[in-house]
Each structure stands twice: as C-alpha cells, then as structure tokens.
Biotite code that builds the C-alpha atoms (Angstrom):
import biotite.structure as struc

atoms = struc.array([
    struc.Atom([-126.640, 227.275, 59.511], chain_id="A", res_id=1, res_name="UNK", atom_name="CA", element="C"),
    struc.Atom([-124.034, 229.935, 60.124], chain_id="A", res_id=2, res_name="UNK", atom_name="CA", element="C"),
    struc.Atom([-122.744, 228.305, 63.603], chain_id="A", res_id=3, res_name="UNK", atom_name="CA", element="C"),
    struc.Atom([-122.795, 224.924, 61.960], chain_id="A", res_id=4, res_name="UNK", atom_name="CA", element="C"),
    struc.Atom([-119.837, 226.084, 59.462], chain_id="A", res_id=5, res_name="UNK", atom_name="CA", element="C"),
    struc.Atom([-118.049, 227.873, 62.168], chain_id="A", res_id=6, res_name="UNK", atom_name="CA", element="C"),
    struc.Atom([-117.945, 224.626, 63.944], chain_id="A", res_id=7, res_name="UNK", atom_name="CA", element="C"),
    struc.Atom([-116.686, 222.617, 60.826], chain_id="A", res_id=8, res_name="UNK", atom_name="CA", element="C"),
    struc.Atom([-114.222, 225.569, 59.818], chain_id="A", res_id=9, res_name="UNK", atom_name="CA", element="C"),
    struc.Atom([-112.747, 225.055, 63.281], chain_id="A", res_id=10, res_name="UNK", atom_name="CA", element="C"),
    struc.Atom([-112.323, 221.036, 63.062], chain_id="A", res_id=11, res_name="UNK", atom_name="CA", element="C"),
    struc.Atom([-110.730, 221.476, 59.694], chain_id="A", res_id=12, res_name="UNK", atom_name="CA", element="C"),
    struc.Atom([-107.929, 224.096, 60.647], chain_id="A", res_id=13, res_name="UNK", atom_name="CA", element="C"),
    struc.Atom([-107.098, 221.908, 63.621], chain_id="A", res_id=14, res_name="UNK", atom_name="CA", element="C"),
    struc.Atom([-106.766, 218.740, 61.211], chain_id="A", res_id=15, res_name="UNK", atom_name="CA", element="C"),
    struc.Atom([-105.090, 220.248, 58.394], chain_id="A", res_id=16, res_name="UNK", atom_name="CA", element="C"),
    struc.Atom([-102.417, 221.997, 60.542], chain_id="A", res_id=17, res_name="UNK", atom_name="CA", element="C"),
    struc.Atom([-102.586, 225.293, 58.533], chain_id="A", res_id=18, res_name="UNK", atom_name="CA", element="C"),
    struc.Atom([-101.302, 228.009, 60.796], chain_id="A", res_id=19, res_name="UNK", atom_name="CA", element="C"),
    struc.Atom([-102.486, 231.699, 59.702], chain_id="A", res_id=20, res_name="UNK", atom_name="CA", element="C"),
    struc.Atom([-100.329, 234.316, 59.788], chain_id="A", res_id=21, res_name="UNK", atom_name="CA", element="C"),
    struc.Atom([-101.819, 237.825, 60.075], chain_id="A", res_id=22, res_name="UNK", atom_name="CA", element="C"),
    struc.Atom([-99.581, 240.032, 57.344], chain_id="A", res_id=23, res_name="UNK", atom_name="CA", element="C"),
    struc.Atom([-101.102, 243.277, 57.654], chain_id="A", res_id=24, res_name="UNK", atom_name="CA", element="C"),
    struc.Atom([-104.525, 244.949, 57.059], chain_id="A", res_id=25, res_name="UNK", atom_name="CA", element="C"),
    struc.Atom([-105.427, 247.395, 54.475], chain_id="A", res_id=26, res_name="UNK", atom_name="CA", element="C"),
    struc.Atom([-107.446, 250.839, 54.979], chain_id="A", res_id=27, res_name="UNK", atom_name="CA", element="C"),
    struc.Atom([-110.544, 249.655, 53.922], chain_id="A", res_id=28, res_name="UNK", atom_name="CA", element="C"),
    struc.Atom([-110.298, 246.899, 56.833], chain_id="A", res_id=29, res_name="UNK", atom_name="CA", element="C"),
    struc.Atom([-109.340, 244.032, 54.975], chain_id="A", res_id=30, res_name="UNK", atom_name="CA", element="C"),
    struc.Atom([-107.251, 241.627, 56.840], chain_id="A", res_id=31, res_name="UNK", atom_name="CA", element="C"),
    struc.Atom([-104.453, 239.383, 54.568], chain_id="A", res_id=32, res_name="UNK", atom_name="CA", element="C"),
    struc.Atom([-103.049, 236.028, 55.819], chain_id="A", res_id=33, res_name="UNK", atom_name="CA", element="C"),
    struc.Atom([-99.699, 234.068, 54.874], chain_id="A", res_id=34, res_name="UNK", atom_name="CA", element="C"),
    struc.Atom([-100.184, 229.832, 55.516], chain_id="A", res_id=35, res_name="UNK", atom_name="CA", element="C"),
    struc.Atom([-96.698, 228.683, 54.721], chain_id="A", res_id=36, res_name="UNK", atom_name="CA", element="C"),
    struc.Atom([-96.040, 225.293, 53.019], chain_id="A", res_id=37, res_name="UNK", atom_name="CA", element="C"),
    struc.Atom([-97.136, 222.344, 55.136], chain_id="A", res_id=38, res_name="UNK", atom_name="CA", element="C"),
    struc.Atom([-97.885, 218.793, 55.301], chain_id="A", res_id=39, res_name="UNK", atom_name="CA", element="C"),
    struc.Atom([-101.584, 217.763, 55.851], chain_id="A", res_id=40, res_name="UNK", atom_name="CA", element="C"),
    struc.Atom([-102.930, 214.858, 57.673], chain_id="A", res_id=41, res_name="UNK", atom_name="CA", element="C"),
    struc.Atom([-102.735, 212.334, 54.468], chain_id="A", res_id=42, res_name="UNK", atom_name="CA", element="C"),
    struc.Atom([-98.947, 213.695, 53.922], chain_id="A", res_id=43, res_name="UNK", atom_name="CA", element="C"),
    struc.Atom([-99.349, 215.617, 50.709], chain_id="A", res_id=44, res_name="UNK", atom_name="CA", element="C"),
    struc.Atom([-97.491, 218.969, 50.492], chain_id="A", res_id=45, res_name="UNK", atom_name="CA", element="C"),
    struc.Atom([-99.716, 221.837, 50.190], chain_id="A", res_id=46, res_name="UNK", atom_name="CA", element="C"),
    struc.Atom([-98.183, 225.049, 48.925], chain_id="A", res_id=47, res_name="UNK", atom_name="CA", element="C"),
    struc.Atom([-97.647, 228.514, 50.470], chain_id="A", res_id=48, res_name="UNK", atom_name="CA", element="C"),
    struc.Atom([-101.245, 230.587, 50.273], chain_id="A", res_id=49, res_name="UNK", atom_name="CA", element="C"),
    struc.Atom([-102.139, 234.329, 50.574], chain_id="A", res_id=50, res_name="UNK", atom_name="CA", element="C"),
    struc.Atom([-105.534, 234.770, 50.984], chain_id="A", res_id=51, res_name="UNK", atom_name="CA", element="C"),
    struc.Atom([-107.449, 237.923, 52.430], chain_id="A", res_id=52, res_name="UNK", atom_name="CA", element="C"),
    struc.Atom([-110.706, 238.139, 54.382], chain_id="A", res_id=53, res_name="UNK", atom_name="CA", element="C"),
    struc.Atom([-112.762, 240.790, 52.844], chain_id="A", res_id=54, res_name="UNK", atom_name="CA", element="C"),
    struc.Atom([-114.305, 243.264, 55.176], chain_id="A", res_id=55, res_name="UNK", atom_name="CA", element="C"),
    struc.Atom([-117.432, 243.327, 53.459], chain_id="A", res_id=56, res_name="UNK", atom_name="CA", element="C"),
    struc.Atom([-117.975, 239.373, 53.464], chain_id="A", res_id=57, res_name="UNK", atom_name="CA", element="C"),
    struc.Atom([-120.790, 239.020, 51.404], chain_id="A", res_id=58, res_name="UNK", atom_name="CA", element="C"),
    struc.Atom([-119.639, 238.284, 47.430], chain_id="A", res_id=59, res_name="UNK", atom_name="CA", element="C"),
    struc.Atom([-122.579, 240.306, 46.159], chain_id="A", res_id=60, res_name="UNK", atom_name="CA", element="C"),
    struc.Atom([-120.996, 243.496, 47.587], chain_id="A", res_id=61, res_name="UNK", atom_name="CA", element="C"),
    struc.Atom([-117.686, 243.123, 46.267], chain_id="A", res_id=62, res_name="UNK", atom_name="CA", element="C"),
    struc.Atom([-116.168, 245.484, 43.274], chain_id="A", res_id=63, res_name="UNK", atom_name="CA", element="C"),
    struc.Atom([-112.994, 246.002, 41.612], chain_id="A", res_id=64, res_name="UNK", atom_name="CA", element="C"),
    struc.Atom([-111.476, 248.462, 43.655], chain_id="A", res_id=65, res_name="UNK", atom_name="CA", element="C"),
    struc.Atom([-111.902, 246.740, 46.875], chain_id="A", res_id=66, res_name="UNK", atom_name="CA", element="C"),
    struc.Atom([-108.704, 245.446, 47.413], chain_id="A", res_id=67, res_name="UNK", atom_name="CA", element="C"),
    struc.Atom([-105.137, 247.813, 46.802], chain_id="A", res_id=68, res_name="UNK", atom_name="CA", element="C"),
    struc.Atom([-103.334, 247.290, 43.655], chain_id="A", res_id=69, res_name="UNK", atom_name="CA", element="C"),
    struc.Atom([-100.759, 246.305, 46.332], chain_id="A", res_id=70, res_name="UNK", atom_name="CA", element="C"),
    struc.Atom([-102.409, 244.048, 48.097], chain_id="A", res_id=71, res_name="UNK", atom_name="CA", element="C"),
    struc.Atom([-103.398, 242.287, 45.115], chain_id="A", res_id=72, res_name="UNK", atom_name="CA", element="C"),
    struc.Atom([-100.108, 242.166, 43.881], chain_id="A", res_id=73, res_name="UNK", atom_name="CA", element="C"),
    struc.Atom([-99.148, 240.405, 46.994], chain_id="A", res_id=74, res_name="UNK", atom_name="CA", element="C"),
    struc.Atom([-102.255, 237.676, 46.770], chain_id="A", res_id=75, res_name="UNK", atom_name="CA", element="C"),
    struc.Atom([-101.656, 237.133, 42.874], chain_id="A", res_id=76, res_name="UNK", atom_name="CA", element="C"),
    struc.Atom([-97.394, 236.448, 44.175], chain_id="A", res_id=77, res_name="UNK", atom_name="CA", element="C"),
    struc.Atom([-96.038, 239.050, 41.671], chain_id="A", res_id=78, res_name="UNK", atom_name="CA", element="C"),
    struc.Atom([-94.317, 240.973, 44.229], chain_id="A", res_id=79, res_name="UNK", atom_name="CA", element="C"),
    struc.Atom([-93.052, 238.653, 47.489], chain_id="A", res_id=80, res_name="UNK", atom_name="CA", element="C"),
    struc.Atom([-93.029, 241.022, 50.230], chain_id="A", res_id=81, res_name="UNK", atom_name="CA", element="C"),
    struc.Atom([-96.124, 242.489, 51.775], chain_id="A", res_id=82, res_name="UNK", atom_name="CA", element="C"),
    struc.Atom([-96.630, 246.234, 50.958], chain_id="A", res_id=83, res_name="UNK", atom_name="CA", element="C"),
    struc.Atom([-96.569, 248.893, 54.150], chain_id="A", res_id=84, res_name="UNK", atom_name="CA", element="C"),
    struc.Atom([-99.405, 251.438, 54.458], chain_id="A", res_id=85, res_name="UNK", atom_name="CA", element="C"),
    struc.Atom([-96.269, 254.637, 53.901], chain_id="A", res_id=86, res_name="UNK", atom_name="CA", element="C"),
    struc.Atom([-96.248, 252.582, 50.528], chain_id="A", res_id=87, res_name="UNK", atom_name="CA", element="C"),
    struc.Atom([-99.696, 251.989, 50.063], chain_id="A", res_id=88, res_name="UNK", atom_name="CA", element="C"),
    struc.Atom([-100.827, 255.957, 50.416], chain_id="A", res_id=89, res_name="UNK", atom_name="CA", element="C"),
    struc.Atom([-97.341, 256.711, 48.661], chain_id="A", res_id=90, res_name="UNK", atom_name="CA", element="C"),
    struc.Atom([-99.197, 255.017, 45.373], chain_id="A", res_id=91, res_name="UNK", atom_name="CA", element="C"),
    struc.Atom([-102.757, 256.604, 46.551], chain_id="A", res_id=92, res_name="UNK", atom_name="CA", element="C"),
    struc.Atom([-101.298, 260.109, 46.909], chain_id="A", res_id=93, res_name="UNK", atom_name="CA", element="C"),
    struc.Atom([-99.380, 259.420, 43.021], chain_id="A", res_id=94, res_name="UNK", atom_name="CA", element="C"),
    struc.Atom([-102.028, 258.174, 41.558], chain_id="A", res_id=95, res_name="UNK", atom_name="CA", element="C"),
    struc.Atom([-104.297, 261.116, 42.587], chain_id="A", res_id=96, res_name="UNK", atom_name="CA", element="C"),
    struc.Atom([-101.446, 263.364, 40.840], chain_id="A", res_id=97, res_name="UNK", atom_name="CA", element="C"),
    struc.Atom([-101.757, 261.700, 37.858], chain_id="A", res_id=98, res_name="UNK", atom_name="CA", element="C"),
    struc.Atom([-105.571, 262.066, 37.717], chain_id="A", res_id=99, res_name="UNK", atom_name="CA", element="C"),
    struc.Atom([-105.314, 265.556, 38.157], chain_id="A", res_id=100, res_name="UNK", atom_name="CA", element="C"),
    struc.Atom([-102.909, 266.111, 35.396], chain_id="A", res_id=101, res_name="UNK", atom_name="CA", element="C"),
    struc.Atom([-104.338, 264.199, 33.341], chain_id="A", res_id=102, res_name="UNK", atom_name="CA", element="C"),
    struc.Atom([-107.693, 265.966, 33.608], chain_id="A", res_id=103, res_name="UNK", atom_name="CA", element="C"),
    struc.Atom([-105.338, 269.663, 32.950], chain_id="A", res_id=104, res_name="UNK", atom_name="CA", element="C"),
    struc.Atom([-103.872, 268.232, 30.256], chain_id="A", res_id=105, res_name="UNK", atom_name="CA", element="C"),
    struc.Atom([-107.164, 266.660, 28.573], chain_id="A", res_id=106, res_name="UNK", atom_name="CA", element="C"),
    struc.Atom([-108.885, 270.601, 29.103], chain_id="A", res_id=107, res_name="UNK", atom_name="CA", element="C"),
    struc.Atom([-105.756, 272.246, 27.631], chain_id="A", res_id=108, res_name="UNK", atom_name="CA", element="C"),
    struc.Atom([-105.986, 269.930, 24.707], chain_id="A", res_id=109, res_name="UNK", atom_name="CA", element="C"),
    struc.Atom([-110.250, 270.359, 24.535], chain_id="A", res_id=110, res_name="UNK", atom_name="CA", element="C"),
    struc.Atom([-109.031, 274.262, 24.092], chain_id="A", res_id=111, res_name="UNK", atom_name="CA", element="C"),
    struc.Atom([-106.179, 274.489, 22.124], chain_id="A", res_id=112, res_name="UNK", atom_name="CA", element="C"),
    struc.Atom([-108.706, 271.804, 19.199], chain_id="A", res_id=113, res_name="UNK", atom_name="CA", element="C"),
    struc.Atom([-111.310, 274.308, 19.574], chain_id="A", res_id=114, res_name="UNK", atom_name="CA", element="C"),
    struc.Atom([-108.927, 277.900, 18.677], chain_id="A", res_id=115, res_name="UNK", atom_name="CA", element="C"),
    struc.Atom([-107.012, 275.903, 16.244], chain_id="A", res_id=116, res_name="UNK", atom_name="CA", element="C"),
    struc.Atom([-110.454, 275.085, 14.348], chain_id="A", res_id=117, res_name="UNK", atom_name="CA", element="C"),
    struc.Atom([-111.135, 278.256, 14.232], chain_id="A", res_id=118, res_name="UNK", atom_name="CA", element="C"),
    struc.Atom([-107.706, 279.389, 12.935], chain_id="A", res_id=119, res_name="UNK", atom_name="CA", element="C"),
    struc.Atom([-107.260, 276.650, 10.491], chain_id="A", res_id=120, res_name="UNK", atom_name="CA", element="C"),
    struc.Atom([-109.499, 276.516, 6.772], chain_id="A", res_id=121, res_name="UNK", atom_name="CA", element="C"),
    struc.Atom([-110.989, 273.466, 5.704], chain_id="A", res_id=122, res_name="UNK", atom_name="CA", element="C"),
    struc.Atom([-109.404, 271.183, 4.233], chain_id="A", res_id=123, res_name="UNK", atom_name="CA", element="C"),
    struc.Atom([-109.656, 271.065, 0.271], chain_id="A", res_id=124, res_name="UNK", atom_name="CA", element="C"),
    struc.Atom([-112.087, 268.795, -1.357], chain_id="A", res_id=125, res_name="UNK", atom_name="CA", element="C"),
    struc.Atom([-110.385, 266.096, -3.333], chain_id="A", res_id=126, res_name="UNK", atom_name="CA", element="C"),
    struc.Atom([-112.133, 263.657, -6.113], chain_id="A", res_id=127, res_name="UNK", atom_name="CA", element="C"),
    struc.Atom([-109.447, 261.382, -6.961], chain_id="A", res_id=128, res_name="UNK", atom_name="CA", element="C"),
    struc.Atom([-110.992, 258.102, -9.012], chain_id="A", res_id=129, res_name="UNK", atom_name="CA", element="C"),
    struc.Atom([-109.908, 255.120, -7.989], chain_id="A", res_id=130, res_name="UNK", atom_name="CA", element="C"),
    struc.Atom([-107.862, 252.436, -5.194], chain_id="A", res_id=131, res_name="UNK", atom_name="CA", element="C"),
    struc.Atom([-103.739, 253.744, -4.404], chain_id="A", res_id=132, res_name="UNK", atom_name="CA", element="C"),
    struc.Atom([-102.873, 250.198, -5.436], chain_id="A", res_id=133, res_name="UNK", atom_name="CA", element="C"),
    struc.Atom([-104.281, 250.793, -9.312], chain_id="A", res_id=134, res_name="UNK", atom_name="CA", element="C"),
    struc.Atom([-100.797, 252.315, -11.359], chain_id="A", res_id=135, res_name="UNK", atom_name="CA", element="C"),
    struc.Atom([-103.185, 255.264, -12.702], chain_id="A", res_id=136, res_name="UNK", atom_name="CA", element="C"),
    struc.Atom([-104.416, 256.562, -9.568], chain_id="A", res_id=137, res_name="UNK", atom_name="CA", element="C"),
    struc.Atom([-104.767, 259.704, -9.534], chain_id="A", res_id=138, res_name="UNK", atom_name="CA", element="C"),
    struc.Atom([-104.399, 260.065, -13.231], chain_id="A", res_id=139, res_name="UNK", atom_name="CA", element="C"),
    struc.Atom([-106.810, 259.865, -16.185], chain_id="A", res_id=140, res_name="UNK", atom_name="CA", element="C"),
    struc.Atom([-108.036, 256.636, -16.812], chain_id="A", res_id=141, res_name="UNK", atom_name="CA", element="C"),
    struc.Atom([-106.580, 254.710, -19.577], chain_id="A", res_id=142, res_name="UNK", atom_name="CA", element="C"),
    struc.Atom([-108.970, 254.514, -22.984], chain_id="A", res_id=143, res_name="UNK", atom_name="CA", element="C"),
    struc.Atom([-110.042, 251.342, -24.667], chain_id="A", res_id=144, res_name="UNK", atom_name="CA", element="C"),
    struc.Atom([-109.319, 253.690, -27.860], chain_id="A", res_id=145, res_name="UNK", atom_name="CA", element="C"),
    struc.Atom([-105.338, 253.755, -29.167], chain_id="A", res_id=146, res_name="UNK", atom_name="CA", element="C"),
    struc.Atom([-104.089, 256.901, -29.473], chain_id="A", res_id=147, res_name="UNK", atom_name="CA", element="C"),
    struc.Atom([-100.720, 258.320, -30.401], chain_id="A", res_id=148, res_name="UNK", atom_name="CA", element="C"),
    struc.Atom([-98.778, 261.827, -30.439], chain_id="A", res_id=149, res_name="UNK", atom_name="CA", element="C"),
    struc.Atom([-97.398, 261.003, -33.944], chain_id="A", res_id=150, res_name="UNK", atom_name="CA", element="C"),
    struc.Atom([-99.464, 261.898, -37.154], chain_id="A", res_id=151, res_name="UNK", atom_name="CA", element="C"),
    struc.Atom([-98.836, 258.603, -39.178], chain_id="A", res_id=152, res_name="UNK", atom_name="CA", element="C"),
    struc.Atom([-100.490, 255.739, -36.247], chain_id="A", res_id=153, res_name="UNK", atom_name="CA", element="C"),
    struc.Atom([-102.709, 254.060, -37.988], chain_id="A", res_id=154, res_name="UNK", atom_name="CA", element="C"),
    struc.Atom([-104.916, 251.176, -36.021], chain_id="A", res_id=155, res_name="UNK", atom_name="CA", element="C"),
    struc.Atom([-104.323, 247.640, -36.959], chain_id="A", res_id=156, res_name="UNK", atom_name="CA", element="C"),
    struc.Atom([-101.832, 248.472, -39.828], chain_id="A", res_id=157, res_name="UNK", atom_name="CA", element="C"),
    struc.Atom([-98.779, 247.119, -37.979], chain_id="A", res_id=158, res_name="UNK", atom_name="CA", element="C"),
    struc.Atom([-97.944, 243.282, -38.598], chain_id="A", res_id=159, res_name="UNK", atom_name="CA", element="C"),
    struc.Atom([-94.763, 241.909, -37.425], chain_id="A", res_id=160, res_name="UNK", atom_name="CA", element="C"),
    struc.Atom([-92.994, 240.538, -39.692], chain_id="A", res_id=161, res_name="UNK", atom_name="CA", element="C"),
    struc.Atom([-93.235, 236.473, -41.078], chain_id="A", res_id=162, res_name="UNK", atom_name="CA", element="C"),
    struc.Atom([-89.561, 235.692, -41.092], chain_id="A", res_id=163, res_name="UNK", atom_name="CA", element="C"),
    struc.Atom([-88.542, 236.964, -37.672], chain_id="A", res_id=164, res_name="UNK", atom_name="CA", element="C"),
    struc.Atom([-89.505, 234.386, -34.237], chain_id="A", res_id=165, res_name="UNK", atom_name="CA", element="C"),
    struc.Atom([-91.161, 235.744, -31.813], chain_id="A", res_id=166, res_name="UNK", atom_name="CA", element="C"),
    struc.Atom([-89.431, 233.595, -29.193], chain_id="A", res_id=167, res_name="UNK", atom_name="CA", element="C"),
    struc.Atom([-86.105, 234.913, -29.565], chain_id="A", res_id=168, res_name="UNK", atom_name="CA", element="C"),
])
C-alpha cells in the first residue's frame, strides 16, 4: 500500500503545480517547505503554505517539543522569515539560562521559608464572630433587650405625641 500512495502523491504534485521549496531543516532533522501562492488546474487560487515533514513520520510518535518554538512560529505565520540555526541555539542556549536560574532562585526561596519559620512566632489566634460585610463585625453583637446609659429609660413609656405628623 505504501508504493501505491507514493505513486498518487507524485501524479498530484505534477497536476496541482505546487513547487516545494526547501527552507531549512531543524536539529532534530525535520525538513520545512515554503509552496508559494499558485493557481491549480481548475483555476482557483490556493494560498502560500508552510508545512514541515517530521523526521519521525509516524503520528503516534510525535510530542510537543518536537518541533522549535521557531520553527513553529514560522508554520503557524506569526513571524515571516524563517529562523537560522545561530538563532535557533541562541534561544536553546537562553532558555537553558533561565532554567537554571530559575531552579537557584526556587532553592534560595525553599531556604530562606524554612529559617524564616523558624525565626518568626505563630501567628495569634483570632475568634472574631461574624461576615466583614455585617456593621458589627468584630464587635459585640447587638441585644434584642434595650438598654441605655441614662438612669430614667424606661421600656415602652415613650409615645410620640398626637398633635405632631409624622410625615413632616
């Protein structure tokens, strides 16, 4: 079955007049193509393509990091030109950097939490009542009971008086 789609993969590239155009190829031995915009053999435009030919061809072997973050920049057309290999171990060498710092940085900060635990008391219990939205938090509860700070309150004793509106 394998020859058989060789064969038809070679009578459609000579109909459709796509012309490859080796770009580069990657470390991993990936090869990237340009087909520029052309008419096929019905007269409809076809658009520019990037595509790359993986060179581990089988789809079940393929992971993330397969492919540059160049490279795929190129295919995906959010950078136009096609990145050199200085670039490409540039990035590799930077990225590397990073990594390493990162993992300093991440051990420096694993030590300095553990001394400052041990320098630091614990935090102070608090039992505060309540939600932060409620205008008594943190306070005493109001009680159902009146109560006053003057000697003569009496409960219920006030009336207002008859001859006075209420809606004035």
């Amino acid at each position: 079955m394998g020859w058989w789609r060789g064969v038809l993969r070679s009578v459609w590239s000579s109909l459709s007049k796509e012309v490859r155009e080796h770009v580069g190829t990657d470390h991993l031995g990936n090869k990237y193509y340009y087909i520029p915009k052309y008419k096929n053999w019905r007269g409809q435009i076809i658009r520019e393509k990037r595509i790359v030919e993986a060179a581990n061809r089988k789809e079940l072997d393929y992971e993330a990091g397969d492919i540059p973050t160049e490279w795929e920049a190129w295919i995906r057309r959010t950078r136009k030109t096609p990145p050199t290999m200085e670039e490409i171990l540039k990035n590799e060498k930077y990225r590397e950097e990073i990594k390493i710092k990162s993992k300093d940085f991440y051990e420096k900060d694993k030590l300095s939490k553990e001394t400052s635990e041990e320098l630091l008391p614990a935090p102070a219990a608090t039992q505060i009542k309540g939600h932060a939205s409620a205008p008594y938090f943190g306070k005493e509860e109001p009680s159902a009971a009146p109560t006053s700070t003057g000697k003569t309150f009496q409960p219920g004793s006030w009336m207002p008086e008859a001859g006075k509106r209420q809606s004035q």
